[in-house]
Every structure is written in C-alpha cells, then in structure tokens.
N, C-alpha and C positions, 0 to 999 in steps of 0.2 A: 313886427318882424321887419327888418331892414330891405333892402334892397339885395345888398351882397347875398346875406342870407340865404334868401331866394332862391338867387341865382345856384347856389353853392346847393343847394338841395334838386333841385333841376339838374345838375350836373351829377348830383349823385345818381339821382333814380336811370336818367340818362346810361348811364357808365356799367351800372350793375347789371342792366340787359344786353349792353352790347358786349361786355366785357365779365367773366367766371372771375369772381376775384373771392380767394378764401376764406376772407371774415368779413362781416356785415361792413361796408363804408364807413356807416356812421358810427360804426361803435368807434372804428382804428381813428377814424377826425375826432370825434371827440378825448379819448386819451390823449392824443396828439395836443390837442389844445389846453389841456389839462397841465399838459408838464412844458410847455412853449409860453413865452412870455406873450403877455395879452396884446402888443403891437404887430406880433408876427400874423404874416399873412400864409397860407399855406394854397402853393399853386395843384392843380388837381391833378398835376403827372405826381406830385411826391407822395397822395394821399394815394394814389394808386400804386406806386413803387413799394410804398410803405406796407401797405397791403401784401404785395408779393413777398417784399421782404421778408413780412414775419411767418407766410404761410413756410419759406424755404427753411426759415430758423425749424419751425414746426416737422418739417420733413427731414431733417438733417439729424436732429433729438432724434427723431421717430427710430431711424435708422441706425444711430447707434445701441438704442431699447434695444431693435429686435435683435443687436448680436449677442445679446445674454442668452442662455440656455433655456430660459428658465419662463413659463406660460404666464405668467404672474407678475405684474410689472410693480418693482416697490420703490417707497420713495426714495428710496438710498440710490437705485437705479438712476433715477430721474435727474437724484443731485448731480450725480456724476455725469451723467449725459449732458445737465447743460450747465457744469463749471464752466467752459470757457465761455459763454455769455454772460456768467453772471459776477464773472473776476476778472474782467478783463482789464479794469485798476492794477489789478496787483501782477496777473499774465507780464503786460508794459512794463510795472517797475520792476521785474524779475528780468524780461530782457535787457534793460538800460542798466540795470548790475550787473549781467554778465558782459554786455556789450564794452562796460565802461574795463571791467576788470580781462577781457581779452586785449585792451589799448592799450593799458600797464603792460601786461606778458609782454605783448611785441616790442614796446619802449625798452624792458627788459633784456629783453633778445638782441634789438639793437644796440647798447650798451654792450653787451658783453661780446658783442659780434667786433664792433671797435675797438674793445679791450686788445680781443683776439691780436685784433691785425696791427694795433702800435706795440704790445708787449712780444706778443711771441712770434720767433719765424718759422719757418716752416723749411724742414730740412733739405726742400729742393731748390727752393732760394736761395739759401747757405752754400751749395754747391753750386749753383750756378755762378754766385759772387767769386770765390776763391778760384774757380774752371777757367774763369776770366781773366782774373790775375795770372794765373799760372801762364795762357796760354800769353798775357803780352810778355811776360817774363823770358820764356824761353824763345818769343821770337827775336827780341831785342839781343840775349845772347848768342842767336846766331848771327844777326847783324854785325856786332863785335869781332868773331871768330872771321 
C-alpha cells in the first residue's frame, strides 16, 4: 500500500466521524476513480462535496416520487423522476436548438423591422412632410403681398 493511500484512508475514516455524510466514502472514491482517468488526483473537499452531491440528487428524485398519488413507487416513476439527470446530453442540445432558432426569429424581426422603416411611411410622417411645406408656402406668399 502506497503512502498516499494511506493517507487517503486516514482521511476517510477521519471525515466519516467528524462529518454525516450520505453514502459510504469509499464506495463514492472509488466510483469516482473508476470513471476518472488513472493520473487524476482527487482532493478530499471533492470526495466529500461528491458525496453531498449525490445524497441531494437522491433527495430531489425522492421528492418528486412522493408527488405521485400513488403508495407504490414504479419504475416508470423513477424514470421520470430522474430524466433530467440522466438526459441532460440531450436537455443541452434541445436548449442550443431552441436557443439557436430564437437568434433566427429576432434576425427575422430585425429584417423586417428595417424593411418596415425604408419601404413604408407612416401617415404622420407624410403629414408632417407636406404641414411643412404648406406652412413655408403660405408664409412666403404673404411676404409677396
């Protein structure tokens, strides 16, 4: 057994008494290490954060279970309870589709808001234009007179 090792087990047994933490240490370290590349080091706030983390994922499920009616938890419940943790691939590329396709609408919007204002005027503007003229019109004719 290494040195680190050791230590890293000292720091558990350590941890578990001073600190409730939801799942066994070393089970959530060793998953951890399982799917973490073998150079990674893992500092022992993360192996504890980790810990909380999944006890809150755990509590979060739990709590949408109990809003079913229903005494009897099935697993169709369960799927449902925890899609967003287990899609959250697809959750992302659903946002960034609609994210990307709200960018177009407003490009849209803009365009045709441009359109608006070089094609068409707008009949107070038209009247403003001609008010104008009128009024240097008849001042000039009275200058004449």
């Amino acid at each position: 057994m290494s040195e680190e090792e050791i230590l890293e087990q000292n720091e558990e047994y350590m941890d578990e008494d001073e600190e409730k933490l939801p799942f066994a240490k070393a089970e959530v370290v060793r998953l951890m290490k399982e799917n973490l590349d073998d150079d990674k080091m893992i500092r022992e706030r993360v192996k504890v954060e980790m810990n909380k983390f999944l006890g809150d994922v755990l509590k979060n499920v739990c709590k949408q279970l109990n809003d079913y009616p229903y005494t009897t938890i099935e697993y169709e419940m369960l799927k449902e309870s925890t899609y967003p943790y287990t899609n959250i691939e697809r959750i992302n590329q659903e946002k960034e589709r609609i994210l990307l396709h709200l960018e177009a609408i407003k490009a849209d919007c803009n365009a045709l808001a441009m359109d608006v204002q070089k094609t068409l005027k707008l009949k107070d503007v038209v009247e403003e234009d001609s008010f104008a003229n009128f009024s240097l019109e008849t001042e000039e004719e009275e200058e004449e007179e």
